[in-house]
ZAKE-878974 format. One line per 3 residues: for each residue x, y, z of N, C-alpha, C. Coordinates in Angstrom, 1 decimal, decimal comma. Last residue first. Layout:
N
X Y Z X Y Z X Y Z  ...
! end
This chain:
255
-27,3 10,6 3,4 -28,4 11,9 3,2 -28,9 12,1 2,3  -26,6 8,2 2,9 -27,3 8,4 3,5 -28,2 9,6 3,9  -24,2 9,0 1,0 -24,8 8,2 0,3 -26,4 8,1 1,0
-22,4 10,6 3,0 -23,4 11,7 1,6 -24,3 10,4 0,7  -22,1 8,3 4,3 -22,9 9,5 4,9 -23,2 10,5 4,0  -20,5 7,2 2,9 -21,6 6,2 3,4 -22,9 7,3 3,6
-18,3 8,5 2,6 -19,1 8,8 1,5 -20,6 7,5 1,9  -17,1 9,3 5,4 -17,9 9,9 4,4 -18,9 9,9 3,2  -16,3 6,1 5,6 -17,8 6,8 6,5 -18,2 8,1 5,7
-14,4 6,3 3,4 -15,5 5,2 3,4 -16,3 6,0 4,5  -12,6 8,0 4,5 -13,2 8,0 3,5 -14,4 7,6 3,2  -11,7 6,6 6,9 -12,3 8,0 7,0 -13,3 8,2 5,8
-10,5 4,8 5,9 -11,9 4,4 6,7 -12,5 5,6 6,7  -8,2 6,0 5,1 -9,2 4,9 4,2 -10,8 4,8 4,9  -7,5 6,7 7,2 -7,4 7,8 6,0 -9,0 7,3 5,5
-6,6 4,4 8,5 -7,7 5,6 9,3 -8,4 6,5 8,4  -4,6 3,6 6,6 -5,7 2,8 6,8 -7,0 3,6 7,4  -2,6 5,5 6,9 -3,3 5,0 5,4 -4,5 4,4 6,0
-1,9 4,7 9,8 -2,2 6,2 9,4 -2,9 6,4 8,2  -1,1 2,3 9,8 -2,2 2,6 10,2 -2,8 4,1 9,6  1,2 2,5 7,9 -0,5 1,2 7,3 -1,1 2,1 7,9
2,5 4,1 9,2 2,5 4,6 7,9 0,9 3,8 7,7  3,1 2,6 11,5 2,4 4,0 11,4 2,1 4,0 10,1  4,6 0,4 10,3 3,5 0,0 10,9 2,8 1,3 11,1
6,0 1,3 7,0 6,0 1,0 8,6 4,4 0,9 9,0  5,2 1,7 4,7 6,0 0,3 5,0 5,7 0,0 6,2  3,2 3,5 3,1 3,1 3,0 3,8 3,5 1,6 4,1
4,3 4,7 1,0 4,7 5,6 2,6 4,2 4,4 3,1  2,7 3,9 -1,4 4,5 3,4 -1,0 5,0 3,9 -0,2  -0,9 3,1 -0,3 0,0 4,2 -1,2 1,8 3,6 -0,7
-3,1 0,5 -0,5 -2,2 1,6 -0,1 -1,4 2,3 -0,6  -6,0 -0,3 -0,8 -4,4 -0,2 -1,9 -4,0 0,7 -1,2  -8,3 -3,6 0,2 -7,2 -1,9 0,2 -6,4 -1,6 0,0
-11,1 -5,4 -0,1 -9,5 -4,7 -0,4 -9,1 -3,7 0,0  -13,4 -7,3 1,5 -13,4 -6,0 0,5 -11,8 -6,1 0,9  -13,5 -10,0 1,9 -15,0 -9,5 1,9 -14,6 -7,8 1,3
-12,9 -13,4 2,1 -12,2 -12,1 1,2 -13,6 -10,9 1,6  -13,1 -15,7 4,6 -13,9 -15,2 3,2 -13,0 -13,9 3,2  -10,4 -18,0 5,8 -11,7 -16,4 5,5 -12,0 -16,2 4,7
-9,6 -20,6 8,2 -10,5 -19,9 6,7 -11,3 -19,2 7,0  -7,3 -22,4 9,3 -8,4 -21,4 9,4 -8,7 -21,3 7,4  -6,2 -24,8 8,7 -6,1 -24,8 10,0 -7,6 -23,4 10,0
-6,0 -27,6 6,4 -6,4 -26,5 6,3 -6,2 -25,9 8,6  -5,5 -30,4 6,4 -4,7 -29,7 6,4 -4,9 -28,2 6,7  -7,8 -31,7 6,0 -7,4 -31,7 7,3 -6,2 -31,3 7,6
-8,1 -31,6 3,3 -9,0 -30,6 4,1 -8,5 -30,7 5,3  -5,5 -31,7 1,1 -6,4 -32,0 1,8 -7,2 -31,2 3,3  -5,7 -29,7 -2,2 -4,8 -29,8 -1,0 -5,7 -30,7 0,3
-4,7 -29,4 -5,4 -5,6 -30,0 -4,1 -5,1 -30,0 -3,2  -4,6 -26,6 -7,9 -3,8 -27,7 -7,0 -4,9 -28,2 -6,3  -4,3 -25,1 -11,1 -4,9 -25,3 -9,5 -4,7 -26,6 -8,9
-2,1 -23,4 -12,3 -2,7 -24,1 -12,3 -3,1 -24,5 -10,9  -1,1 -19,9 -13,1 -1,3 -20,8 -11,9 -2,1 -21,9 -12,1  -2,0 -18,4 -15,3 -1,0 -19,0 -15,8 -0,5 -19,9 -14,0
-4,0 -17,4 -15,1 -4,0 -18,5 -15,4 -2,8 -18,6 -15,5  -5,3 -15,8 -11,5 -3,8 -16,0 -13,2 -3,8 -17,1 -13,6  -6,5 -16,7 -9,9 -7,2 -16,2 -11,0 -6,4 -15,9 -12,0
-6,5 -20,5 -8,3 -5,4 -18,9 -8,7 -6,4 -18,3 -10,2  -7,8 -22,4 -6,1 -8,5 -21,9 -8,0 -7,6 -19,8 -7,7  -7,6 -25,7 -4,8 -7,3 -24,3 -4,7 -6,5 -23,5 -6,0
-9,6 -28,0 -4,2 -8,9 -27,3 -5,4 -9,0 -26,2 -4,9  -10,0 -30,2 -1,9 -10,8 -29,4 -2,2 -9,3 -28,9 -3,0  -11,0 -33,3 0,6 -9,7 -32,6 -0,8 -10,6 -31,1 -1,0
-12,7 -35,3 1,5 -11,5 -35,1 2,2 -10,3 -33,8 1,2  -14,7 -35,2 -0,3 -15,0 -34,4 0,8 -13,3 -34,4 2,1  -14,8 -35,9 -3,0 -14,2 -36,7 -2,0 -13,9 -35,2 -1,6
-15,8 -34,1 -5,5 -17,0 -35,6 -4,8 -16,2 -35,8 -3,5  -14,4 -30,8 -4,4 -14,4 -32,0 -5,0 -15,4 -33,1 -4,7  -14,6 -27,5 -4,4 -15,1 -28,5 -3,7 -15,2 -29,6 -4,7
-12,4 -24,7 -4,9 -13,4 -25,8 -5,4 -13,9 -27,0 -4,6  -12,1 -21,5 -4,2 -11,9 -22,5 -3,6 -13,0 -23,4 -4,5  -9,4 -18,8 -4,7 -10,9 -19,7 -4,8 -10,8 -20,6 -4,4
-7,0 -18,0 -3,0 -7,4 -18,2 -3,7 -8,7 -18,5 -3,5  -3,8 -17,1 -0,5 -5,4 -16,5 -1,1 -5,9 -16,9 -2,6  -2,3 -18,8 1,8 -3,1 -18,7 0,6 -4,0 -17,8 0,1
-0,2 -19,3 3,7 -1,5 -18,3 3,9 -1,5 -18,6 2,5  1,7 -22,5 5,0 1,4 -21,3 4,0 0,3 -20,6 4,2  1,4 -24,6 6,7 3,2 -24,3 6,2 2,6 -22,9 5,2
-0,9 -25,8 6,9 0,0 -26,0 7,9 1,0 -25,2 7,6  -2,4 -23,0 6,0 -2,4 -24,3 5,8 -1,4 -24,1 7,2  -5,5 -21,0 5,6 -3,9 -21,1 6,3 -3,9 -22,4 6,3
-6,8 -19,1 2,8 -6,5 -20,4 3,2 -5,5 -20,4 3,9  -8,8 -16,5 2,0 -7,8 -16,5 2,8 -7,7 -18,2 3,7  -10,7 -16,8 -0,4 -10,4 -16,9 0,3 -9,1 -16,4 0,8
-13,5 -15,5 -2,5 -11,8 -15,7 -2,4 -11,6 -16,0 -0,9  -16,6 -16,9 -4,4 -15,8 -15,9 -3,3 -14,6 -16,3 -3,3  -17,8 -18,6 -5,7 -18,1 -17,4 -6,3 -17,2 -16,8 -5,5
-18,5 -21,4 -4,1 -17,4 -21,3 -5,3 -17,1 -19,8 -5,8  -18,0 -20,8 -0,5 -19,2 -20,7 -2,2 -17,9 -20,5 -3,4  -18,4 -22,9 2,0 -17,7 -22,4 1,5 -18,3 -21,9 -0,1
-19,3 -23,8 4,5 -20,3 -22,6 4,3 -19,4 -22,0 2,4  -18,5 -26,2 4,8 -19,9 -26,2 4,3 -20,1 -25,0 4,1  -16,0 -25,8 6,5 -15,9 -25,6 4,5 -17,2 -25,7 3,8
-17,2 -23,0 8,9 -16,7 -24,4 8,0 -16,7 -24,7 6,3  -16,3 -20,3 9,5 -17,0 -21,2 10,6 -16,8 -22,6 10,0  -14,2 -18,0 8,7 -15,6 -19,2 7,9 -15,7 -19,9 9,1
-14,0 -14,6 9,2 -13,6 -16,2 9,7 -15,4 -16,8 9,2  -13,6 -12,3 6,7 -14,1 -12,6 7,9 -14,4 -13,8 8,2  -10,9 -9,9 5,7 -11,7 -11,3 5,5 -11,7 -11,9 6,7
-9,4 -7,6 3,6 -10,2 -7,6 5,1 -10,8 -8,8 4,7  -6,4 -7,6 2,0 -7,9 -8,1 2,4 -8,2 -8,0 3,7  -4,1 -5,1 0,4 -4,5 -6,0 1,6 -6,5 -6,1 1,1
-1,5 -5,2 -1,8 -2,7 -4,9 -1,6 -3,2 -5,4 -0,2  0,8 -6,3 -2,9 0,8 -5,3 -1,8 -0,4 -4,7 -1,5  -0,2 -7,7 -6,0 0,8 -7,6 -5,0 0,7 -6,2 -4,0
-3,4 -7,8 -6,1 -2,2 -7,1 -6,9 -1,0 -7,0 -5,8  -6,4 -8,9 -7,8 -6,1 -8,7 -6,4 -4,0 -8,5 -6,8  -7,5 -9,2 -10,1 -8,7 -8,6 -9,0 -7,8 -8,3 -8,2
-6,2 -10,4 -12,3 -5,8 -9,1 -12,6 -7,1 -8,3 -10,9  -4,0 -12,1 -10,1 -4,0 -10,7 -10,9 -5,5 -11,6 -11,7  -3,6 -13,9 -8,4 -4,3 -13,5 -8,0 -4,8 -12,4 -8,8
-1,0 -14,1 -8,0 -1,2 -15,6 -8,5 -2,7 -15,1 -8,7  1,4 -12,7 -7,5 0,5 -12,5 -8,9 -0,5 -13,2 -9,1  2,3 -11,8 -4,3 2,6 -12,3 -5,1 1,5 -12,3 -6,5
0,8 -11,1 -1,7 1,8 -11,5 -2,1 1,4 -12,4 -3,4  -1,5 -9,3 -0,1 -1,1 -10,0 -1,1 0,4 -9,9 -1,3  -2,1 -9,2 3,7 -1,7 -8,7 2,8 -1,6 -9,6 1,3
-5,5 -9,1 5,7 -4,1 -10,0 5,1 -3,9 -9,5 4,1  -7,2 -8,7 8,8 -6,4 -8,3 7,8 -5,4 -9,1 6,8  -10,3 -10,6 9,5 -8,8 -10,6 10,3 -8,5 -9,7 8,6
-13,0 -10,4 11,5 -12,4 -10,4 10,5 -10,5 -10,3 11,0  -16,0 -12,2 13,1 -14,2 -11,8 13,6 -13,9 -11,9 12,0  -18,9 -10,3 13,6 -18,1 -11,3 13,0 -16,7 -10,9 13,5
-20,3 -8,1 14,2 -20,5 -9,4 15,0 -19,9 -10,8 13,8  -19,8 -5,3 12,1 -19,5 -5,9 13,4 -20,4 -7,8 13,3  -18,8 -4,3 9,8 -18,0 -5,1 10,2 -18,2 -5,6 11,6
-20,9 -2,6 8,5 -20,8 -4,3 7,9 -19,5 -5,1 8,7  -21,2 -1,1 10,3 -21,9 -1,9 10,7 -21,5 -3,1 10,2  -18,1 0,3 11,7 -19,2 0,2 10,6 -20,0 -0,7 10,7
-15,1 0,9 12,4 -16,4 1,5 13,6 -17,9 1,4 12,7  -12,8 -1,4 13,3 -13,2 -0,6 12,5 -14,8 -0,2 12,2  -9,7 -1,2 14,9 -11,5 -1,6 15,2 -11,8 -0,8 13,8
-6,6 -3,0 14,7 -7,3 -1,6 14,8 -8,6 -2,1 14,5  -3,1 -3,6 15,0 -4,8 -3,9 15,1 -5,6 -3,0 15,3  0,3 -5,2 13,9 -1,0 -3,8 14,6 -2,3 -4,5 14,2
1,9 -7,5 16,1 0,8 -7,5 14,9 0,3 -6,1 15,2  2,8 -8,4 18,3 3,5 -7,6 17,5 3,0 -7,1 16,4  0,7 -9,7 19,5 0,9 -8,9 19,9 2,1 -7,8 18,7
0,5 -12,1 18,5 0,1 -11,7 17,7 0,0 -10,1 18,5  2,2 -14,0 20,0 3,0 -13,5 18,6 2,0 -12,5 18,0  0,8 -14,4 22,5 1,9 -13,5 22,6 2,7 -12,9 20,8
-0,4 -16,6 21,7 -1,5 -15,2 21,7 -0,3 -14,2 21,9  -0,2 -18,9 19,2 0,7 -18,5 19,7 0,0 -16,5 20,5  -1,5 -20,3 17,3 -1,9 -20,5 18,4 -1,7 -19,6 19,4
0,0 -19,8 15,0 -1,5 -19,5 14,7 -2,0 -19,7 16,4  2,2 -20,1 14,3 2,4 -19,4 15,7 0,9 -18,8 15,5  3,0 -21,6 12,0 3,7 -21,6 12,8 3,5 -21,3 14,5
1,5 -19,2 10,4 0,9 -21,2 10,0 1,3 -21,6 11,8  2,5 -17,1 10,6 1,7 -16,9 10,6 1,1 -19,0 11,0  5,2 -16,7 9,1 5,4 -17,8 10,4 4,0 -17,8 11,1
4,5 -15,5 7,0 5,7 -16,7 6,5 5,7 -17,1 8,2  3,1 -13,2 7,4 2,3 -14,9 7,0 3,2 -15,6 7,4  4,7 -11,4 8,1 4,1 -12,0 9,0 4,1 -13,4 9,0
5,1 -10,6 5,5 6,4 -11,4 6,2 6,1 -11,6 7,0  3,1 -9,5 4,3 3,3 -10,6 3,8 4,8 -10,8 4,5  0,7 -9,1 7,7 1,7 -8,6 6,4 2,2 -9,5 5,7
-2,3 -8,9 9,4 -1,0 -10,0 8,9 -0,6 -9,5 7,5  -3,6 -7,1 11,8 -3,2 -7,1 10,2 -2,3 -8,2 10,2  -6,6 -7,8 13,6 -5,3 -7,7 13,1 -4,7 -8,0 11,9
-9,6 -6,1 14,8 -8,8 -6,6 13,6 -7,1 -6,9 13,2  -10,9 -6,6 17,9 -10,4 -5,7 16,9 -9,7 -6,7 15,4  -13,4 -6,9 20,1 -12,2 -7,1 19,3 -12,5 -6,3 18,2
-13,3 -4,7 23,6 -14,0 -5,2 22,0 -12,9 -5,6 21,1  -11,9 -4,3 25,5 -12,5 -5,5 25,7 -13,3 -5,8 24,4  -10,4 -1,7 25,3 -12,3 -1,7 25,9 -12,7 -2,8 25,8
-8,2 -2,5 24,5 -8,2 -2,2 25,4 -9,7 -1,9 26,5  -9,1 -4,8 22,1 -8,8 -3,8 22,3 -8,7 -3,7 23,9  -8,2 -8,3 21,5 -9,5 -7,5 21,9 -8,6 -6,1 22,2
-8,3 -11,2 19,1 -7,8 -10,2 20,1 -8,9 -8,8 20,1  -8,2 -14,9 18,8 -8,9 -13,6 18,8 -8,4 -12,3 19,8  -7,3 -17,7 17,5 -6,8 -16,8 18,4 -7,9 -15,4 18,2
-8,1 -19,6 15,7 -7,3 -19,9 16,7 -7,1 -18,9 17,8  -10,8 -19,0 13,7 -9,3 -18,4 14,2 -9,3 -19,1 15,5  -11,8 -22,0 12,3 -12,5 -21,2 12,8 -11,1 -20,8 13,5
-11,5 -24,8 11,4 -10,8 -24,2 10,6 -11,3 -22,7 11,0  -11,8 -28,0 12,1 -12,1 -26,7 12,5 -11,6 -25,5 11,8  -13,7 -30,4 10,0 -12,5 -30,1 10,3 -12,7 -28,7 10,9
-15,4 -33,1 11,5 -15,4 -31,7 11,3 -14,3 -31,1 11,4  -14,5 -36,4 9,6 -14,4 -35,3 10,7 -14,7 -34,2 10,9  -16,5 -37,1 6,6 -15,1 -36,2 7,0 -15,3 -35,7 8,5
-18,1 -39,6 6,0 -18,1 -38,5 6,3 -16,9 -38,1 6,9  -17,1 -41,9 3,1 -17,1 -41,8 4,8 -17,3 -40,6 5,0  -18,1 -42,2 0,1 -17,5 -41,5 0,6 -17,5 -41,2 2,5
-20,3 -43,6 -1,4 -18,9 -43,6 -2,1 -18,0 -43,4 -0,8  -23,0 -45,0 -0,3 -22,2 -43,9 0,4 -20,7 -44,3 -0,3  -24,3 -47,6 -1,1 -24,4 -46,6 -2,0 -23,5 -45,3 -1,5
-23,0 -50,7 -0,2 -23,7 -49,6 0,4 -23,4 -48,2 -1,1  -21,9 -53,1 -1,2 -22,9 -52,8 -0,1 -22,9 -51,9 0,4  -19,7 -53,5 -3,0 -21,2 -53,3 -3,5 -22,6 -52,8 -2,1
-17,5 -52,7 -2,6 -18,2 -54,3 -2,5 -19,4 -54,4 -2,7  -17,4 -49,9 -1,8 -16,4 -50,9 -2,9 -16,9 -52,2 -3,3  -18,9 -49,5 0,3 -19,0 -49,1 -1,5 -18,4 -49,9 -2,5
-17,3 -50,5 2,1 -18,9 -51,7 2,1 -19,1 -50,9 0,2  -15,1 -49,1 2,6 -15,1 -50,2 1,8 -16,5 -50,4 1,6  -15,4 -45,2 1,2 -16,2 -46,5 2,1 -15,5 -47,8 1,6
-12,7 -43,0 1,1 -13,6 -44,5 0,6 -14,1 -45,4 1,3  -10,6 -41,5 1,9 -12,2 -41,9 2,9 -13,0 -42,5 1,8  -8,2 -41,7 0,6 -9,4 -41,0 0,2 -11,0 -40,9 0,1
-6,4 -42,4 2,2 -6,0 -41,2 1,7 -7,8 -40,6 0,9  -7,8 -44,4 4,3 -7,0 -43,6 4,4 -6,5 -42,4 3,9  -9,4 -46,3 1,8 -10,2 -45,1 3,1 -9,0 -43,9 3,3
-6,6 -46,4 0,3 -8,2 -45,7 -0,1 -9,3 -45,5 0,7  -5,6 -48,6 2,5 -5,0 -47,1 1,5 -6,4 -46,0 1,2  -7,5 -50,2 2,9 -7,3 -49,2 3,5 -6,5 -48,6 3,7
-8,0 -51,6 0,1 -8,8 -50,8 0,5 -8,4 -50,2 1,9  -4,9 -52,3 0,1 -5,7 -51,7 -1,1 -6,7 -50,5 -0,4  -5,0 -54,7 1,9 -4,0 -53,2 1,9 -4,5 -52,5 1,1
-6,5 -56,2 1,2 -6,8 -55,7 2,2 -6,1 -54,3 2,4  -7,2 -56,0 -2,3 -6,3 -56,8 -1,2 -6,8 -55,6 -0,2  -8,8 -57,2 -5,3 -8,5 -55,9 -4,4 -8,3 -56,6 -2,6
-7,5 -60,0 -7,4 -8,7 -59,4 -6,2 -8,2 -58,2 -5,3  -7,0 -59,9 -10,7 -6,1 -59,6 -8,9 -7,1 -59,2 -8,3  -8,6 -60,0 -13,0 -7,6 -60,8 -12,7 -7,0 -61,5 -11,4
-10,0 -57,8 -13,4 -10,8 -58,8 -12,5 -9,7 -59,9 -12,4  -8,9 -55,7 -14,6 -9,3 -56,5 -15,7 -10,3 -57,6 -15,0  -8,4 -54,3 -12,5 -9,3 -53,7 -13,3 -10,1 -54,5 -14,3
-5,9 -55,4 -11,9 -7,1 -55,6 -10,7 -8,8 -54,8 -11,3  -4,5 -55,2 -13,6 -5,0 -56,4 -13,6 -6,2 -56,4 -12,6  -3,8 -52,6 -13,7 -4,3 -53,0 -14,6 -5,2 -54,7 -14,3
-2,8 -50,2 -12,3 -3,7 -51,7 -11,5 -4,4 -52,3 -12,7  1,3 -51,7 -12,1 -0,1 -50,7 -12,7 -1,4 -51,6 -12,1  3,7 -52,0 -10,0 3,4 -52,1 -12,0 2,3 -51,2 -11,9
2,6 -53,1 -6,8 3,4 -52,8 -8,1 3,2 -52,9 -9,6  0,7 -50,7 -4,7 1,1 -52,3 -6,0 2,1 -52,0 -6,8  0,6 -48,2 -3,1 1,8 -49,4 -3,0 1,3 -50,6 -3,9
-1,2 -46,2 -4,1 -2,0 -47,7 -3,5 -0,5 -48,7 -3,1  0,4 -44,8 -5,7 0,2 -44,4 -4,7 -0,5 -45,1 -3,7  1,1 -46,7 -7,7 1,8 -46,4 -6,8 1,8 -45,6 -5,2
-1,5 -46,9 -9,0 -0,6 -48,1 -8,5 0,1 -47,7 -7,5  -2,1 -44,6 -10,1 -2,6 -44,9 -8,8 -2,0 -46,0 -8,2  0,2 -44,7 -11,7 0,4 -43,5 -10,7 -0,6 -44,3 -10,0
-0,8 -46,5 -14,0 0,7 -46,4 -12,6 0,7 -45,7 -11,8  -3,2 -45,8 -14,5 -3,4 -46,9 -13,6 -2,0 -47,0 -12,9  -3,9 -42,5 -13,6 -3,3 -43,3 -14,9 -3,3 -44,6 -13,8
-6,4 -40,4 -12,2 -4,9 -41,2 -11,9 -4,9 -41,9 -13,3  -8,7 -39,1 -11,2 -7,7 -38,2 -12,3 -6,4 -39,2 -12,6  -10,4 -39,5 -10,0 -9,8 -39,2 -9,1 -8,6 -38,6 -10,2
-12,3 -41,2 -11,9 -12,7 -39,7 -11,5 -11,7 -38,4 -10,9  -10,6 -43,6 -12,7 -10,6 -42,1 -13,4 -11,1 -40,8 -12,9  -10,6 -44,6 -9,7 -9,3 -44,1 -10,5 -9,6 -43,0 -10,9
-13,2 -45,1 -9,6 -13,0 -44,5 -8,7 -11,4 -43,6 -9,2  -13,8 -46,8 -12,4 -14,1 -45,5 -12,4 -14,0 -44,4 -11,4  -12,3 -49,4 -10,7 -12,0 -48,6 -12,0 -12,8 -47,1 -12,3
-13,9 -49,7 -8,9 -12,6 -49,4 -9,0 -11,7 -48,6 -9,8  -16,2 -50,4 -9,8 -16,0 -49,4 -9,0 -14,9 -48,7 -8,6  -15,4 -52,6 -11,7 -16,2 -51,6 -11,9 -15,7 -50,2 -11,0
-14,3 -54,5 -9,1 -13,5 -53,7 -10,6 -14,0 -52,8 -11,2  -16,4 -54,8 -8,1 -15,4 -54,0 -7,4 -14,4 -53,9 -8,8  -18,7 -55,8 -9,6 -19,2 -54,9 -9,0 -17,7 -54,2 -8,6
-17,5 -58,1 -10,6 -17,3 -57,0 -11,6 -17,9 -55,9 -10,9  -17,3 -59,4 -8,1 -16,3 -58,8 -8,6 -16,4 -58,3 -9,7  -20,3 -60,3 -8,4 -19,8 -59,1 -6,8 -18,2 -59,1 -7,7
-20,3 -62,0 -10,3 -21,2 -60,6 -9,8 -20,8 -59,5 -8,9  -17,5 -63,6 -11,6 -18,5 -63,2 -10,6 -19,2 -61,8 -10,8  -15,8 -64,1 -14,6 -15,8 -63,2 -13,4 -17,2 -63,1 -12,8
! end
């Protein structure tokens, strides 16, 4: 075996294991058939289809593959992932909308949509940690998120600008094409992917690709409502309660 082909079996090969594959599975997801065993052993020269499968699914530079260039990884498009929509009160200041967990379910669907978000309540919330950012409301569904975050709970979470600003230590609010998410977030070497980290272990954590993602919020504080509040008066009227609260005790914290 040549110089420059143990350079691409080499690189080949440890591009697999990092990527987590058994040589069938990456076989198959590369279309070869059987396994890439041979192409590992330097047997089967890595074919044109090969390498742009592996840009394609996982922006792999070729010139890396061949030894000519030390960049494993093509820079990712900027993916936007900043709200699609923004709404403003009647004084022209925006405000907050709540998305419920029956919202979400067409939330992905009608992220563009400025007339759907009219059925949504919205409300300003008059503090300093919430101004010159756009936060958006979102409720929990479901356990995946126990024991910090608890079915029927809501997040206030305020739009990420991009996945560079993303910190492994925070929660998000992930809209994909088809789902609202709320989990951690891990950042992978291949800048096209990122792990999405459920605090129940009993959720293992998945990847999902970045140019899937449509928005993204940081989680920035919670609120537990009480079982009066199903209807849309009921949130708001809990929610004013809540805020009421929080300015009082800001203000015996301030005197």
């Amino acid at each position: 075996m040549n110089e420059d082909m143990e350079i691409v079996t080499k690189r080949f090969t440890d591009l697999r294991r990092e990527l987590g594959y058994t040589q069938s599975d990456f076989a198959n997801l590369l279309g070869i058939s059987n396994t890439t065993a041979d192409i590992e052993r330097g047997r089967t020269k890595l074919s044109g289809k090969v390498v742009a499968e592996l840009l394609k699914q996982f922006k792999i530079n070729p010139l890396w593959l061949f030894g000519d260039s030390s960049q494993k990884y093509l820079a990712v498009t900027n993916v936007s992932v900043i709200p699609k929509v923004v709404t403003v009160n009647s004084s022209e200041n925006e405000n907050m909308v709540l998305v419920n967990a029956k919202a979400a379910a067409g939330y992905p669907q009608n992220i563009q949509d400025t007339s759907w978000y009219k059925q949504l309540p919205a409300f300003d919330i008059p503090l300093p940690e919430f101004r010159n950012a756009t936060y958006r409301g979102f409720q929990i569904e479901g356990d995946s998120m126990l024991p910090n975050l608890r079915p029927g709970e809501w997040v206030l979470a305020r739009a990420v600008e991009g996945l560079k600003d993303v910190s492994p230590n925070k929660i998000y609010v992930v809209v994909l094409q088809d789902a609202v998410l709320v989990k951690k977030i891990e950042k992978s070497p291949n800048p096209a992917v990122i792990s999405l980290i459920s605090l129940n272990e009993n959720y293992p954590p998945y990847s999902v690709n970045t140019e899937d993602i449509q928005e993204l919020w940081q989680v920035s504080s919670k609120i537990t409502f009480g079982v009066d509040a199903t209807s849309e008066k009921g949130l708001l009227r809990q929610l004013q309660e809540s805020m009421d609260e929080l300015k009082n005790q800001l203000k015996k914290v301030n005197n």
